[in-house]
C-alpha positions in Angstrom: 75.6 -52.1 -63.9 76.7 -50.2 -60.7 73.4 -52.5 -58.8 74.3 -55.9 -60.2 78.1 -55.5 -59.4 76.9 -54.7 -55.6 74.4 -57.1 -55.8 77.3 -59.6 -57.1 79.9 -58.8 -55.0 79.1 -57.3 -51.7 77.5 -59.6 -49.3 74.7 -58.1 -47.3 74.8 -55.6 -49.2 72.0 -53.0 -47.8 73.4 -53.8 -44.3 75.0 -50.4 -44.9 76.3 -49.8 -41.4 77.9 -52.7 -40.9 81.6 -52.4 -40.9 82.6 -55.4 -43.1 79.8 -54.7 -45.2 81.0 -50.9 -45.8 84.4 -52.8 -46.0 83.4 -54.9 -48.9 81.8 -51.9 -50.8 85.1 -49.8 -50.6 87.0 -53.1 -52.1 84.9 -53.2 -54.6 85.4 -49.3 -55.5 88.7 -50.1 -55.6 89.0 -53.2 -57.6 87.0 -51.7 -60.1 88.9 -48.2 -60.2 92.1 -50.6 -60.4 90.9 -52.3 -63.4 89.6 -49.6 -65.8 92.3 -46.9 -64.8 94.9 -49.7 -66.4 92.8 -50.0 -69.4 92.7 -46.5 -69.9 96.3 -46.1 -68.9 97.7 -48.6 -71.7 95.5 -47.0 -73.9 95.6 -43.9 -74.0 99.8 -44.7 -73.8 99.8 -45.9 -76.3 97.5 -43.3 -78.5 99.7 -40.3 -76.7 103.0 -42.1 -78.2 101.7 -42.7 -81.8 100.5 -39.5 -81.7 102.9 -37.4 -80.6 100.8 -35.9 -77.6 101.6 -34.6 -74.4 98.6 -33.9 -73.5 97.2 -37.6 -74.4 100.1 -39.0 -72.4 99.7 -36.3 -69.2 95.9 -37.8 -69.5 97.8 -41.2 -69.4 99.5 -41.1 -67.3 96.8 -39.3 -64.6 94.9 -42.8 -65.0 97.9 -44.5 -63.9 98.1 -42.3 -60.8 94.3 -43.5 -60.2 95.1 -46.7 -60.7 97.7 -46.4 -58.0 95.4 -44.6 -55.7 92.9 -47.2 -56.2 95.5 -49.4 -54.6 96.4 -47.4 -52.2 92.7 -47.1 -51.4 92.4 -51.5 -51.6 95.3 -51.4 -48.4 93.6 -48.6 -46.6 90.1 -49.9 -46.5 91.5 -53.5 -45.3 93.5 -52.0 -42.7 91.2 -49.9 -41.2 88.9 -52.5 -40.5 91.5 -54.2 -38.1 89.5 -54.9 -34.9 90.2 -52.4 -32.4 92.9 -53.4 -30.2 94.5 -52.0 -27.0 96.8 -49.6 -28.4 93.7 -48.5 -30.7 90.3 -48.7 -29.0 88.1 -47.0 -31.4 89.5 -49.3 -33.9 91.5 -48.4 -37.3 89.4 -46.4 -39.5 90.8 -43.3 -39.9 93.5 -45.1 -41.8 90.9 -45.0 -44.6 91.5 -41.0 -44.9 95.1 -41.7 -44.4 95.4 -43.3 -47.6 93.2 -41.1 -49.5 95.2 -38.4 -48.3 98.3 -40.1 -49.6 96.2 -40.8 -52.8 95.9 -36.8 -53.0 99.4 -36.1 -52.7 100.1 -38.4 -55.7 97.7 -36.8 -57.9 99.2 -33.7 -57.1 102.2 -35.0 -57.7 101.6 -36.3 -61.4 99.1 -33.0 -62.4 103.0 -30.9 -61.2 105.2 -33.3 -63.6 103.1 -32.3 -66.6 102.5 -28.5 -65.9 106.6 -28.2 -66.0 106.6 -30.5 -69.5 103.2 -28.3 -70.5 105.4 -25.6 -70.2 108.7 -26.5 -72.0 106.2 -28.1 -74.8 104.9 -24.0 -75.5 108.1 -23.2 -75.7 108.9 -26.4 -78.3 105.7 -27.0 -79.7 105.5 -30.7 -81.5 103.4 -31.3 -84.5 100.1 -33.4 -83.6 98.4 -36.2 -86.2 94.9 -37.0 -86.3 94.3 -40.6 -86.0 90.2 -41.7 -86.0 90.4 -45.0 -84.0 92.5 -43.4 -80.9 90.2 -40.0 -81.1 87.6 -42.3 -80.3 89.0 -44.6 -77.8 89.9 -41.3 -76.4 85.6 -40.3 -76.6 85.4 -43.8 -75.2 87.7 -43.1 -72.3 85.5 -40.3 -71.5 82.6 -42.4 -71.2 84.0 -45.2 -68.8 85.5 -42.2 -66.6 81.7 -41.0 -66.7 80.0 -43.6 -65.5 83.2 -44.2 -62.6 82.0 -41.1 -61.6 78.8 -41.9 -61.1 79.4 -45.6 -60.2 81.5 -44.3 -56.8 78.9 -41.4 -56.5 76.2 -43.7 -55.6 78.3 -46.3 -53.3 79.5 -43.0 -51.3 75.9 -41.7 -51.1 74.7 -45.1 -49.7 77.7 -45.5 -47.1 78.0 -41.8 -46.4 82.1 -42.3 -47.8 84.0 -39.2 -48.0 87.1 -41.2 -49.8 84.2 -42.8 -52.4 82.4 -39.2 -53.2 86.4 -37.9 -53.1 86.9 -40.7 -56.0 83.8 -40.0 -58.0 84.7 -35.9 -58.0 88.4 -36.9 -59.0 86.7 -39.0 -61.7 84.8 -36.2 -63.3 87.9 -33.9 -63.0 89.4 -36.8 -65.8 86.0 -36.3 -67.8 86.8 -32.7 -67.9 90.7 -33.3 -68.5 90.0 -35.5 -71.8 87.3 -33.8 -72.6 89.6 -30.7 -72.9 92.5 -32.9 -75.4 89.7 -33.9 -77.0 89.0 -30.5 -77.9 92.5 -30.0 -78.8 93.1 -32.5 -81.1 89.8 -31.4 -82.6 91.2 -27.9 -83.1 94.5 -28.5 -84.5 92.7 -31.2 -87.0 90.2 -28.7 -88.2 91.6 -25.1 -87.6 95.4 -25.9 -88.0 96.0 -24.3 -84.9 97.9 -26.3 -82.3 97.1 -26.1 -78.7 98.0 -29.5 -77.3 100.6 -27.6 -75.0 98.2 -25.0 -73.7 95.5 -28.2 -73.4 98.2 -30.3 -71.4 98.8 -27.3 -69.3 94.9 -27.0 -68.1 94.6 -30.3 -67.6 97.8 -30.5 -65.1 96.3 -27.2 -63.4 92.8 -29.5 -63.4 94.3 -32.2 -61.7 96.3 -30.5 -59.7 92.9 -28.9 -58.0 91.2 -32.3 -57.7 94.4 -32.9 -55.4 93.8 -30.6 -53.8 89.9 -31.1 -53.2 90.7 -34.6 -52.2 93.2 -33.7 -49.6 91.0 -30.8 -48.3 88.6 -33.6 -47.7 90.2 -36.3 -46.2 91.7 -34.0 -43.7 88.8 -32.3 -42.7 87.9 -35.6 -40.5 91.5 -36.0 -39.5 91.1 -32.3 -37.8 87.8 -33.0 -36.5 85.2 -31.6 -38.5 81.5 -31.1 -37.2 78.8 -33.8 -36.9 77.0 -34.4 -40.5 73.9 -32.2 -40.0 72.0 -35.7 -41.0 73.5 -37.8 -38.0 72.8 -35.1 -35.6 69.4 -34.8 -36.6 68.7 -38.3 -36.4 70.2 -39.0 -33.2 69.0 -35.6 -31.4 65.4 -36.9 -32.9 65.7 -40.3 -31.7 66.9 -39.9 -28.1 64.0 -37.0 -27.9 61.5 -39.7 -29.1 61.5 -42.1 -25.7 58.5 -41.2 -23.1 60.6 -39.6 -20.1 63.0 -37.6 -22.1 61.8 -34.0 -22.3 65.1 -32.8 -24.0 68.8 -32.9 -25.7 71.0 -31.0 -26.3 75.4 -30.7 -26.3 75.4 -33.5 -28.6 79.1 -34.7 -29.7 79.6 -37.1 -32.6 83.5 -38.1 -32.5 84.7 -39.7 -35.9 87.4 -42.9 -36.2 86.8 -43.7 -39.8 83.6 -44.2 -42.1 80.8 -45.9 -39.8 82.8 -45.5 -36.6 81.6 -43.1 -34.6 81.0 -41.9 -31.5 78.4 -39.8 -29.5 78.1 -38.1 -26.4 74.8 -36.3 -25.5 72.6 -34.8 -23.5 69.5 -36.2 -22.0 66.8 -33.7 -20.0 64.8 -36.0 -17.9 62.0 -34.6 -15.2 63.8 -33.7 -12.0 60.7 -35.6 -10.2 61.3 -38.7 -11.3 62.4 -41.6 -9.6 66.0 -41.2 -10.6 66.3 -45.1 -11.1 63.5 -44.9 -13.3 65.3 -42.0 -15.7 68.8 -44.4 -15.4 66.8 -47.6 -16.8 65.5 -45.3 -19.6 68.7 -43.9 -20.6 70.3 -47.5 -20.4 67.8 -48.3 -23.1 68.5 -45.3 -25.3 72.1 -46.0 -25.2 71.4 -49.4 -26.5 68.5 -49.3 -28.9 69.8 -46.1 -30.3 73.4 -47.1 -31.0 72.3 -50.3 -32.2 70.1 -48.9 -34.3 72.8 -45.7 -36.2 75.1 -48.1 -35.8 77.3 -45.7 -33.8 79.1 -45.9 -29.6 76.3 -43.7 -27.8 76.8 -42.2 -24.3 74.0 -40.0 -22.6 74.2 -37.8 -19.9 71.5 -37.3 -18.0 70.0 -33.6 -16.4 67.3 -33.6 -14.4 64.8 -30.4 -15.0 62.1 -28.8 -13.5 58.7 -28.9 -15.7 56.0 -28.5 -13.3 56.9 -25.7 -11.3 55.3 -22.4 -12.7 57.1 -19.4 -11.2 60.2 -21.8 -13.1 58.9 -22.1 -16.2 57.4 -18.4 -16.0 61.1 -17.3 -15.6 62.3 -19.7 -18.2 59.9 -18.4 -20.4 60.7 -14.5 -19.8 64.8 -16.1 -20.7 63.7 -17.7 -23.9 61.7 -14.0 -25.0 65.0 -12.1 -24.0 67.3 -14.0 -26.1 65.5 -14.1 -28.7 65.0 -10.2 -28.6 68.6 -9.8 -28.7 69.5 -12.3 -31.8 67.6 -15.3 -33.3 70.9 -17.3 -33.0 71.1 -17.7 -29.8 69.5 -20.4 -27.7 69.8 -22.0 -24.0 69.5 -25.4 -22.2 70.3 -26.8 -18.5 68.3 -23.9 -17.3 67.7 -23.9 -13.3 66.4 -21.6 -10.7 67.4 -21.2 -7.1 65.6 -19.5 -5.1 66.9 -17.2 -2.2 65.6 -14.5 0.5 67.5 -11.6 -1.6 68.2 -13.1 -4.8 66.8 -15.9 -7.5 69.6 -17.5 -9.3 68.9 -18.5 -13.0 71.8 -20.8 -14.4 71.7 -22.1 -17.9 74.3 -22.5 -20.7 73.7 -20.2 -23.6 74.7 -21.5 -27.0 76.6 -18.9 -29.7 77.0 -19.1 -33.2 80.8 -19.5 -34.2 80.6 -16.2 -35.6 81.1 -15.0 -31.6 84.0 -13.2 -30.2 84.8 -12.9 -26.7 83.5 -9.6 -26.8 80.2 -10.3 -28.7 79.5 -12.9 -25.7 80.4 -10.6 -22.8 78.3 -8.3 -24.4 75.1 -10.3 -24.7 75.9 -11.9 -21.6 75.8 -8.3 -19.9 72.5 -7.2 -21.6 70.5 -11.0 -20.8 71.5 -9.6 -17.4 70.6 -6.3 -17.7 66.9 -7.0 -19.3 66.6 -10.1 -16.7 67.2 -7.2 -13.6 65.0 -5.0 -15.2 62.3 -7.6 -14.6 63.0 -8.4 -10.9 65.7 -7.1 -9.7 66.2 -10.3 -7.5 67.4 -12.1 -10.6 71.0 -13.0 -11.1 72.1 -14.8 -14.2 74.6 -17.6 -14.2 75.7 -18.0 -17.7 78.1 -21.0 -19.4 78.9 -20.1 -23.0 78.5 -23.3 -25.4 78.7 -23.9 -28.8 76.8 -26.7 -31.2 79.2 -29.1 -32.8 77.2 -29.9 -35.8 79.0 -29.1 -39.4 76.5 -27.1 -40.8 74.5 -23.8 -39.3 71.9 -25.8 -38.3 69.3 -25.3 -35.5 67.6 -28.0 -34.0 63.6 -27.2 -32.2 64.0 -29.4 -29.9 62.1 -29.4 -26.4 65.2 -28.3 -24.4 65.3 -24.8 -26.3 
């Protein structure tokens, strides 16, 4: 179902990094969340009513909120992609994580209004009736909220969509929410024993927590979270790829909304090399690169030394001494300058996060110490850095 409705509906539809085309599959998220959150709305409304069930009606009621969000979702995916304009250059995408952060306040919002009526209703319990054809449009419901799950799962998985896999997770919270009335009514049908209040009151607290999730993840991109460990690789790998680079590092992935991003980098080309030569190459990097991850790509370019021995001797004796003190560290831009009474050896050493000020003065006074200890000509410049990618991952790439 979830393939023929993309294949049906979303033009170009494995052009995946264009933006109309991610466009078209957040519209059709939506559309779709619009339509069977109203279904489930009326009827389950309708089935809480006859029934006498709060906790049918909070489950209501929650679909209605979805529905809403899905519309919310509809006018935030059309207005961020608004071409970018000059008050906006980088285009309107956040608004996308606007919305669904607007979407999480209102889920909140509902799974609140039913904790304080879950509450009043322990204190006033109402008498539940079992009814067989609402029980199992309820087992229905839990079905179609199933397969939503799974049908926004695999549309965020192939665009890499934050508010989509947000969707999908909220979605399973409502396959845990009716599961758990289902179980109530079940109960007090069988067993006499009537829990509908204590079953509305977990499902508010379970919605409550998918608002929560959802907002937690919509604003991590609004803060400015860390590269996705899969963009970095693939970008870090690419550049590395070209004849006459021999190394990247510093690489910075800036996010304006799902499939708008933009990356600095840095590019170590040989420092004997015609320097026109290393420009024409980067040019082409920036092009073929970004055209190709569909992302804004701007390279810096350091020139290195890779033939020189007594260098790369040094740099070698650097890379051992690092390594001695803690496996997490590594360096890059690494240069040598040789004077009559002392050889400088500048290079930025990157730090885990983990780092405080007086963890880097520290390692910064023994890679000194050790380096002295060696030759005592040497004197070590060192820049602290730090990756930017999301995860604690380590890249081997030549520069390290």
């Amino acid at each position: 179902m979830t393939d023929f409705l993309v294949r049906r509906f979303v033009k170009d539809y494995e052009k995946t990094d264009n933006a109309d085309v991610r466009t078209n599959y957040g519209i059709l998220s939506s559309i779709v969340g619009i339509c069977c959150n109203i279904l489930l709305f009326t009827a389950k409304l309708l089935i809480g009513v006859g029934m006498h069930s709060l906790a049918i009606m909070a489950d209501a009621f929650n679909n209605l909120s979805d529905a809403a969000s899905s519309v919310i979702s509809f006018v935030g995916v059309k207005m961020a992609n608004k071409p970018a304009d000059k008050e906006h250059p980088f285009g309107h995408g956040r608004i996308e994580y606007i919305a669904a952060l607007i979407v999480s306040f209102l889920v909140i919002e509902v799974g609140f209004t039913f904790l304080k009526s879950s509450l009043e209703k322990i204190r006033n319990p109402e008498e539940i009736t079992f009814q067989l054809v609402p029980f199992l449009i309820l087992v229905l419901s839990v079905g179609v909220k199933l397969w939503m799950a799974f049908f926004n799962r695999r549309l965020g998985n192939r665009i890499q969509s934050k508010v989509m896999l947000a969707t999908s997770a909220d979605s399973m919270g409502d396959v845990i929410t009716t599961s758990a009335t289902i179980l109530s009514t079940l109960i007090c049908h069988f067993l006499s024993v009537n829990i509908d209040a204590i079953a509305g009151l977990v499902v508010a607290v379970l919605v409550m927590w998918s608002g929560v999730s959802i907002a937690k993840d919509t604003l991590e991109p609004l803060i400015g979270q860390g590269a996705d460990p899969d963009l970095y690789d693939r970008i870090m790998k690419e550049v590395a790829s070209y004849d006459g680079i021999v190394g990247t590092h510093d690489l910075i992935v800036h996010n304006y909304g799902p499939g708008r991003s933009m990356a600095s980098i840095h590019a170590e080309v040989p420092r004997d090399v015609d320097i026109e030569v290393s420009h024409d190459i980067i040019d082409r990097i920036e092009h073929e690169v970004g055209a190709k991850l569909g992302i804004l790509l701007v390279i810096h370019m350091d020139p290195v030394e890779i033939h020189d021995a007594a260098v790369l001797a040094t740099k070698e004796k650097v890379r051992n001494v690092i390594a001695i003190l803690d496996p997490e560290l590594s360096f890059h831009d690494f240069r040598m300058i040789n004077g009559l009474e002392r050889k400088k050896l500048i290079f930025d050493l990157e730090i885990p996060y983990s780092y405080k000020k007086k963890d880097c003065d520290r390692v910064i006074g023994q890679i000194g110490a050790l380096m002295k200890e060696m030759d005592e000509k040497y004197e070590c410049v060192i820049n602290i850095d730090k990756s930017y990618v999301a995860a604690e991952q380590r890249l081997n790439d030549n520069s390290k």
